[in-house]
Backbone as ProteinMPNN parsed JSONL, in Angstrom:
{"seq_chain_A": "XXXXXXXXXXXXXXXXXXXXXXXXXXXXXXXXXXXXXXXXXXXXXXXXXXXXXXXXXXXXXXXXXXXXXXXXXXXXXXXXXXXXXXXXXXXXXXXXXXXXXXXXXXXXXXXXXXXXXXXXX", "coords_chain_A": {"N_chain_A": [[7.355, 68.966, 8.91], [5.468, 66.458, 7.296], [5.902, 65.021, 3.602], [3.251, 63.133, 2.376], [3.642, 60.866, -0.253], [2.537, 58.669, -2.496], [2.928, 55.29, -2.426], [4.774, 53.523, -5.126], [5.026, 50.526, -5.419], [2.573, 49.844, -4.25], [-0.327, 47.84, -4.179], [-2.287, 47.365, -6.664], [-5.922, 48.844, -6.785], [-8.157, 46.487, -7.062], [-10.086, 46.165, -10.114], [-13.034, 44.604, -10.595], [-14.395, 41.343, -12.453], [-16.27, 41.867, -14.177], [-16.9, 44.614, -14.621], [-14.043, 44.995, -15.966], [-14.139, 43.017, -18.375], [-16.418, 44.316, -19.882], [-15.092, 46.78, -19.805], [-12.408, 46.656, -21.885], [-14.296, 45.215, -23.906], [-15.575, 47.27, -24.978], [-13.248, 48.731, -25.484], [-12.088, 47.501, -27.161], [-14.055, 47.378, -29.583], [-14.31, 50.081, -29.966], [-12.24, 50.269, -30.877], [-11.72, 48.846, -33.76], [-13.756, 50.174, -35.038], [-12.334, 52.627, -35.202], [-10.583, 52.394, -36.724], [-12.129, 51.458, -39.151], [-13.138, 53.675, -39.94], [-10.803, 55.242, -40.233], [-9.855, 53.784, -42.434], [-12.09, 54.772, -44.623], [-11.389, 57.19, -44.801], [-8.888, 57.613, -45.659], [-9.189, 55.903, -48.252], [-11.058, 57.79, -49.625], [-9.034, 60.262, -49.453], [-7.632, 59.573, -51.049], [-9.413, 59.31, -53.451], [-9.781, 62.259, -54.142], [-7.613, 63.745, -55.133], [-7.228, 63.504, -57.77], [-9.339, 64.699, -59.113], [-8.529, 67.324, -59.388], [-7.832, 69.361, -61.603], [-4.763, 70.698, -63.13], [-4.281, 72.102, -60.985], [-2.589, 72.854, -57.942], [-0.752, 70.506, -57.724], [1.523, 69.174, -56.676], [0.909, 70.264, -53.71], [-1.272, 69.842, -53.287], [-0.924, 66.984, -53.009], [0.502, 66.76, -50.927], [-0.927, 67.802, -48.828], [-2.9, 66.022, -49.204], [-1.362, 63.647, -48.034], [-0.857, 64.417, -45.659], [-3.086, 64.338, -44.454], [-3.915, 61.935, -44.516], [-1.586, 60.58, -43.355], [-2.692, 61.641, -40.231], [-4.836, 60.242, -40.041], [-3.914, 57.713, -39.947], [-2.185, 57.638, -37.816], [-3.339, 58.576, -35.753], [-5.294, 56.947, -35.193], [-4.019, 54.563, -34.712], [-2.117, 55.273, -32.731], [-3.826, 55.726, -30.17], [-4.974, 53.496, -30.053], [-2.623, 51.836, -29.517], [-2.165, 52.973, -27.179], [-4.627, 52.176, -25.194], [-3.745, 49.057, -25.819], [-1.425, 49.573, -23.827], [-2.344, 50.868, -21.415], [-4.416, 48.5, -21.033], [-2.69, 46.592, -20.598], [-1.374, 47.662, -18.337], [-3.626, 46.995, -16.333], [-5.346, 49.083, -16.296], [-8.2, 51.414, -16.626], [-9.154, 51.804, -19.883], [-10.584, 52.0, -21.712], [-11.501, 54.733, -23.261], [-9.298, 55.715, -24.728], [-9.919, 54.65, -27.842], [-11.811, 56.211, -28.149], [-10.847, 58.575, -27.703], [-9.084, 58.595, -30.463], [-10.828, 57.844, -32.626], [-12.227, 60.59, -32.09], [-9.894, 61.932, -33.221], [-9.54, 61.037, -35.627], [-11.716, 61.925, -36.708], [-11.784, 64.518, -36.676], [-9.668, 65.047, -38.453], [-10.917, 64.401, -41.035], [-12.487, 65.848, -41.331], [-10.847, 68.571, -41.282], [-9.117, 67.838, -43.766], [-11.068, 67.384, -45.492], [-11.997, 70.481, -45.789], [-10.166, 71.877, -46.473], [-9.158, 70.572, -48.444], [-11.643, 70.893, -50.207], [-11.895, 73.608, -50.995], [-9.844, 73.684, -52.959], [-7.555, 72.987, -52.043], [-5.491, 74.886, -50.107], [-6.234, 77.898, -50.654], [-6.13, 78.213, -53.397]], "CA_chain_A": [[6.19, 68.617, 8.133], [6.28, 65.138, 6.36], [4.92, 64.921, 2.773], [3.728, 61.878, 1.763], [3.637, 60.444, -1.618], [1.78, 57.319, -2.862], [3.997, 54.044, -2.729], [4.821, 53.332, -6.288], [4.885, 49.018, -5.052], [1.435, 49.221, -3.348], [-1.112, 46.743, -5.292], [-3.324, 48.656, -7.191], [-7.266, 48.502, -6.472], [-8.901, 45.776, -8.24], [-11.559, 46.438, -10.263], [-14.465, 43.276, -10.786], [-14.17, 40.618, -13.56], [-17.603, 42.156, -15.502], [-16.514, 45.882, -15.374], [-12.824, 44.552, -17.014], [-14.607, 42.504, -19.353], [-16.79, 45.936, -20.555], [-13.734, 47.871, -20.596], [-12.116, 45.915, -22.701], [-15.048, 44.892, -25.282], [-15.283, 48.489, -25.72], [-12.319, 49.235, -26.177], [-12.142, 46.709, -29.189], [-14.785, 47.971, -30.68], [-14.268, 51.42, -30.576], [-11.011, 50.679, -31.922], [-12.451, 48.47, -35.136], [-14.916, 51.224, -35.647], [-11.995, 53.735, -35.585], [-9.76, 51.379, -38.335], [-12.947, 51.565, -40.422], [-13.148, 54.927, -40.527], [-9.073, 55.376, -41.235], [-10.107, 53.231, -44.341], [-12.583, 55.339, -45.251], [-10.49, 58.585, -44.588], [-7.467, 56.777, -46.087], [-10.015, 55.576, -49.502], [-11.479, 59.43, -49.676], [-8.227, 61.012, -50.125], [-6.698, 59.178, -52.568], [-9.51, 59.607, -54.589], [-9.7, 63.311, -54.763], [-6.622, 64.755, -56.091], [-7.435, 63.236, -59.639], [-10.263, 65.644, -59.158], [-8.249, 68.526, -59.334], [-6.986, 69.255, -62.626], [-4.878, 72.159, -63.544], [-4.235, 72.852, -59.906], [-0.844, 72.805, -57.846], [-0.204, 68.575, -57.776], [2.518, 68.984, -55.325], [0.541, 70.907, -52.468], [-2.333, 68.674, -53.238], [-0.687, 65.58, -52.823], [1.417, 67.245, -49.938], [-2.146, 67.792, -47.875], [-3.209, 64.344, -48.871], [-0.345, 62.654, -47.393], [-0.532, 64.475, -44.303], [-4.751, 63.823, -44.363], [-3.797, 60.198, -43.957], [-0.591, 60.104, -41.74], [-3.029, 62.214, -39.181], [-5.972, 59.387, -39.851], [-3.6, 56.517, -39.113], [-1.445, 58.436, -36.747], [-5.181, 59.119, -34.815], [-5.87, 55.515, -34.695], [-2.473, 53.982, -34.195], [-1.179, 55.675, -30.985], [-4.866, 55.689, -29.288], [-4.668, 52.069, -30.251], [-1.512, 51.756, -28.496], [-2.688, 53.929, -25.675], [-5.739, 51.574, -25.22], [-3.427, 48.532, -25.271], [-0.494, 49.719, -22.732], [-3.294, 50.358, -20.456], [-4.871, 47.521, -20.955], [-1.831, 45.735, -20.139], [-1.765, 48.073, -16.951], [-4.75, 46.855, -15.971], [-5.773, 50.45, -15.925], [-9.278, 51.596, -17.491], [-8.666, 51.793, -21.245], [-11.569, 52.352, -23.089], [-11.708, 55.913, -23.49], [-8.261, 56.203, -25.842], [-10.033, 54.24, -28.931], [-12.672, 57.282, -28.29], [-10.109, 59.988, -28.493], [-8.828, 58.01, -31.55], [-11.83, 58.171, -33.251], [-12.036, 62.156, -32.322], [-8.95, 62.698, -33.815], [-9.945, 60.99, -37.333], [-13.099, 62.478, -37.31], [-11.112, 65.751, -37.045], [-8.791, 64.843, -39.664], [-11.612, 63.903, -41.947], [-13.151, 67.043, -41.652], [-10.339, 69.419, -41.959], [-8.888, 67.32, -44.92], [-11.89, 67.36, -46.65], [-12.478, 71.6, -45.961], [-8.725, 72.214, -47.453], [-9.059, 70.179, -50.441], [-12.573, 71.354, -50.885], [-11.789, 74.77, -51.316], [-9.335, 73.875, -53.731], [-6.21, 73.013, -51.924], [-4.996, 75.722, -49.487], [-5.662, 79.035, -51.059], [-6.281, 77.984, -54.844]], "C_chain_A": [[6.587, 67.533, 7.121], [5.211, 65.4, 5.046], [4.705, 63.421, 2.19], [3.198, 61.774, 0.279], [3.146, 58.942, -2.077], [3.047, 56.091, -3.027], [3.497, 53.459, -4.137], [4.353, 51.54, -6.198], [3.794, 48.974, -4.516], [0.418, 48.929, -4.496], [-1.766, 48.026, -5.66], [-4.864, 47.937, -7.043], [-7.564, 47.622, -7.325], [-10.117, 46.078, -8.898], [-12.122, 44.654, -10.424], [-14.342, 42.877, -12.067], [-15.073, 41.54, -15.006], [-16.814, 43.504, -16.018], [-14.928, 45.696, -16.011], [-13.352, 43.819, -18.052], [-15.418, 44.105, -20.374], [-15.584, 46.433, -20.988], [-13.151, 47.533, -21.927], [-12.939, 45.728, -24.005], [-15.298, 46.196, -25.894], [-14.995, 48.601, -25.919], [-12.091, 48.772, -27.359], [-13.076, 47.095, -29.71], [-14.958, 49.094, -31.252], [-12.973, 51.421, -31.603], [-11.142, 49.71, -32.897], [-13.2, 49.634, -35.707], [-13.727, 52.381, -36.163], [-11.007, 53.147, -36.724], [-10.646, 51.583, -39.539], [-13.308, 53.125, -41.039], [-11.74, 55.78, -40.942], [-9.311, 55.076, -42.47], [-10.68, 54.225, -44.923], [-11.792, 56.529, -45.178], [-9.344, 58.678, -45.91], [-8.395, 56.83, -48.367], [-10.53, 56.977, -49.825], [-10.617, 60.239, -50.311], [-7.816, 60.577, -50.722], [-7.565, 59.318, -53.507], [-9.938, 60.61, -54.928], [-9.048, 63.905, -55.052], [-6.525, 64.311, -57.284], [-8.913, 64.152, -59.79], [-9.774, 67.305, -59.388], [-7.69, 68.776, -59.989], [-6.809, 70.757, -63.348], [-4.232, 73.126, -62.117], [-2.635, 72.547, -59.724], [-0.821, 71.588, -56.871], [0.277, 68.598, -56.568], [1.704, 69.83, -54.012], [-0.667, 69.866, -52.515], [-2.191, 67.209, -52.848], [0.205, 65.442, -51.544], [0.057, 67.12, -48.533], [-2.815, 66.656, -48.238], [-2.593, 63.354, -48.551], [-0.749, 63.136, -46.026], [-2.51, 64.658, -43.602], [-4.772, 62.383, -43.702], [-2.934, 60.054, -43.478], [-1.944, 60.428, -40.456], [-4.774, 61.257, -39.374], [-4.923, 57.95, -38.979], [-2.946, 57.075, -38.017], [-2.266, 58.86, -35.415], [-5.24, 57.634, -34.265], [-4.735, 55.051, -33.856], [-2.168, 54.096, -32.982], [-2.652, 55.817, -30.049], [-5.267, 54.388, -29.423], [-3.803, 51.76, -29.329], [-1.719, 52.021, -27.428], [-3.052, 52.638, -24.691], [-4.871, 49.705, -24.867], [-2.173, 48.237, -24.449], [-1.477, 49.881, -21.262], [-4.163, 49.865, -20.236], [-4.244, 46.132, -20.221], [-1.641, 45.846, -18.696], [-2.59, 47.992, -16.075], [-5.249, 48.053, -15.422], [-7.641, 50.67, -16.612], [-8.702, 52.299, -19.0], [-9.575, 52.345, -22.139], [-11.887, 53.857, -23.343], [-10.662, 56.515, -24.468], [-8.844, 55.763, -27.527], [-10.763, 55.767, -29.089], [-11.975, 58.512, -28.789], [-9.349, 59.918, -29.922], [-9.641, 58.617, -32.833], [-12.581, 60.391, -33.775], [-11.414, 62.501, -33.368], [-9.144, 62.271, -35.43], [-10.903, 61.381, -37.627], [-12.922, 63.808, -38.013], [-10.506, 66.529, -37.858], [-9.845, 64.827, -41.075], [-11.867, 65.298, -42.348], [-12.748, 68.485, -41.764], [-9.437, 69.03, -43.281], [-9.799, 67.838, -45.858], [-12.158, 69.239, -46.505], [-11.024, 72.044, -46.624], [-8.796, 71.735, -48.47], [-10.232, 70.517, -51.095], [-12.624, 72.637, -51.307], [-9.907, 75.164, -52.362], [-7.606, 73.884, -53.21], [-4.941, 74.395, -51.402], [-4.574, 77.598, -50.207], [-5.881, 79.289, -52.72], [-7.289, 79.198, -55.4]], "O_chain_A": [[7.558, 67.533, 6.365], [4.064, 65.824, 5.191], [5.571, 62.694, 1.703], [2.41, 62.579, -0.217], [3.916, 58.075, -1.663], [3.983, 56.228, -3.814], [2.364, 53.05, -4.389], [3.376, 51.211, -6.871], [3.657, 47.845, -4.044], [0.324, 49.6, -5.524], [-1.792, 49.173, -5.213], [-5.019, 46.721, -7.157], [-7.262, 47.876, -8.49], [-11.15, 46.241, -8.247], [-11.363, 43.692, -10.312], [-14.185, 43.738, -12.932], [-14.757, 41.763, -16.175], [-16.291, 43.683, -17.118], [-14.712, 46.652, -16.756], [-12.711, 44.179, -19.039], [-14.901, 44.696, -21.322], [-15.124, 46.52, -22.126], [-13.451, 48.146, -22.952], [-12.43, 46.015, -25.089], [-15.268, 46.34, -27.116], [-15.299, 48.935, -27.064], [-11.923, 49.407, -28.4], [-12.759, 47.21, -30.894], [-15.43, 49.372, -32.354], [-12.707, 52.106, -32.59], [-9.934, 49.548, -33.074], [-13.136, 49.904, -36.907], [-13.908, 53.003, -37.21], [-10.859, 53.883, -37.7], [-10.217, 51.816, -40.669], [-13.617, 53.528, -42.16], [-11.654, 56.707, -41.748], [-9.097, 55.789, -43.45], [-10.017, 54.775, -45.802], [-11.574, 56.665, -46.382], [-9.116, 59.535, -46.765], [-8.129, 57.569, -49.315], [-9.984, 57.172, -50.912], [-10.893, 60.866, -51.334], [-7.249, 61.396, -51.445], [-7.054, 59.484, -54.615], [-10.592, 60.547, -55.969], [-9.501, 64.989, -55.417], [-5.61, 64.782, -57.96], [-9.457, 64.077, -60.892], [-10.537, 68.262, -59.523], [-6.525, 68.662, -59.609], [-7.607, 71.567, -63.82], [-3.861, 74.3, -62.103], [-1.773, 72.22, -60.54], [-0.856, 71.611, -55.641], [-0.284, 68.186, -55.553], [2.543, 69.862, -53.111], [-0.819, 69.099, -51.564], [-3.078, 66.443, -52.472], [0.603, 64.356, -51.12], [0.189, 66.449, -47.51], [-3.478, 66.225, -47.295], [-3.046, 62.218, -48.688], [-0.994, 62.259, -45.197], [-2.889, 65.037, -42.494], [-5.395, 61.904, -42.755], [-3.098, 59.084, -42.737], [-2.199, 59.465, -39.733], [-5.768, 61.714, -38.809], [-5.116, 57.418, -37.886], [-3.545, 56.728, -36.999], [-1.851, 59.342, -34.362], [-5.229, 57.302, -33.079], [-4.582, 55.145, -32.638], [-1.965, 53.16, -32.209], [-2.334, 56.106, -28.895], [-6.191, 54.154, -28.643], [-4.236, 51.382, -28.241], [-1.428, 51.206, -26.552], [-2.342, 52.147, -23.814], [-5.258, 49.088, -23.874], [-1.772, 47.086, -24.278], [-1.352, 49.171, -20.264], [-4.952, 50.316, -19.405], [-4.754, 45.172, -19.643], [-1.657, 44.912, -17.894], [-2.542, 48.696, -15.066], [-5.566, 48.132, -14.235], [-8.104, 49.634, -17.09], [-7.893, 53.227, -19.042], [-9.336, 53.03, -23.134], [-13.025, 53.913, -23.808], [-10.9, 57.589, -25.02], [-8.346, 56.395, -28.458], [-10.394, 56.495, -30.011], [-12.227, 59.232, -29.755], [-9.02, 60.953, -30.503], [-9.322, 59.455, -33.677], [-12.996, 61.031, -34.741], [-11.887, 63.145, -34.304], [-8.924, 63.072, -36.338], [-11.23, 61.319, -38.812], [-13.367, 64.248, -39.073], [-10.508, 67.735, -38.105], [-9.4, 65.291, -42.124], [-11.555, 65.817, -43.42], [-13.485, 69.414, -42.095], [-9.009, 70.009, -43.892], [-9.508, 68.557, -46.815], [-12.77, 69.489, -47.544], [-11.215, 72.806, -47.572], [-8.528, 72.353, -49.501], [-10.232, 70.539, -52.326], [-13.526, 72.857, -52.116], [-9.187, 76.159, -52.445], [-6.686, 74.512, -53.733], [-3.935, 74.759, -52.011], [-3.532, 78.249, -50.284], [-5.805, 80.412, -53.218], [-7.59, 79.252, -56.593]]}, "name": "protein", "num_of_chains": 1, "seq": "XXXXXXXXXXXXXXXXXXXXXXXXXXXXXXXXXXXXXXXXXXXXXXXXXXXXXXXXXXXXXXXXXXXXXXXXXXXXXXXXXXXXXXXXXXXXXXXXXXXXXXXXXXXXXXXXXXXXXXXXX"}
């Protein structure tokens, strides 16, 4: 019984000039849209731990560091994603999207930890 296995050297399907053009303009735009909302993520937490006065500084400023690594850290590598297979001439536009997930994600367990006062306060 032979098994076969896909030849790693055989061309890969082409897709059509238009649907690579789409891919592509999406993908840049989802990934601008998801930069603008890093900013805002990024601009958010820095300015609520001067809101919290009296509390414990170092855990506060400990969960707003790692609020905004996991905003740019969201964008960044689904950025990257987006242009390695772009380069692959693979379909791309769906990593700015999970990008965007993941800072939305970030946004919104950032902001339910520091709204309740910083893990426990």
């Amino acid at each position: 019984m032979t098994i076969r296995t896909p030849d790693p050297t055989a061309p890969a399907r082409r897709r059509s000039r238009p649907l690579v053009v789409l891919d592509l303009t999406l993908g840049i735009l989802v990934a601008l849209v998801g930069i603008v909302f890093s900013w805002g993520i990024i601009l958010t937490a820095l300015s609520l731990p001067g809101n919290y006065i009296g509390g414990n500084e170092s855990l506060l400023s400990t969960i707003t560091t790692l609020w905004i690594a996991f905003a740019i850290f969201g964008w960044a590598i689904s950025t990257g994603m987006f242009i390695v297979r772009a380069i692959q001439r693979r379909y791309a536009f769906y990593w700015p999207i999970i990008g965007i997930i993941i800072v939305v994600l970030s946004f919104y367990l950032g902001a339910f930890i520091l709204g309740n006062g910083g893990a426990g306060q």
